[in-house]
N, C-alpha and C positions, 0 to 999 in steps of 0.2 A: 746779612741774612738772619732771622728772627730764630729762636731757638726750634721750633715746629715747623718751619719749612726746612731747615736744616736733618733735621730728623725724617720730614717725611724722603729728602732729597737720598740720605745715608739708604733709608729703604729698599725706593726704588731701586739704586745701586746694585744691594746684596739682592733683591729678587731677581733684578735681568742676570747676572752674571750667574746664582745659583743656575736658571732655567738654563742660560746658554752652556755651561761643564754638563748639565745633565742631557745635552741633545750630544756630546761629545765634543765640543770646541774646545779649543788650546785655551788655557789660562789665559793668554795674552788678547787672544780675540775676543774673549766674554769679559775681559776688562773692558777693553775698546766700545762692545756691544753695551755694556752697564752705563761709560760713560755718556755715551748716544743718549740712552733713554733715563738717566736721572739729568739730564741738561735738557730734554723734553719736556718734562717732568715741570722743573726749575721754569724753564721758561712760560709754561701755562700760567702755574702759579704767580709768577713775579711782572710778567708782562717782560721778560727781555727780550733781546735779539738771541736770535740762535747761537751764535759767535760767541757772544757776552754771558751765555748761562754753560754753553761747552766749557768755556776759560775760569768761570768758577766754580762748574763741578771739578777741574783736573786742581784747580789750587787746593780743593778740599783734601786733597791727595787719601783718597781713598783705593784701597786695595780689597782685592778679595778674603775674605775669611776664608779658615781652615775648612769647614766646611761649606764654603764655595766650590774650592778647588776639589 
């Protein structure tokens, strides 16, 4: 993954998960919910499979920031 898709992928991430703590979801759901849609994200941009953009958004092993949660 290219240094700018990478980045926009980190984004996507912290904006789903920031929105989802701020509807009141568990850290662990707006994780969940972030992964979803930065492997969305990933897969438009990259042309993958669904499957294949989910398994390397979770290798990116991204977490929520401080102020995510």
């Amino acid at each position: 993954m290219n240094p700018a898709t990478r980045h926009m992928v980190e984004d996507a991430y912290h904006e789903a998960c920031c929105e989802a703590r701020g509807r009141g979801i568990s850290a662990l759901a707006a994780h969940k919910e972030a992964v979803v849609a930065a492997a969305m994200l990933l897969a438009a941009l990259d042309g993958l499979e669904d499957e294949a953009a989910r398994s390397s958004v979770i290798a990116m092993n991204l977490r929520p920031l401080t102020q995510d949660a």
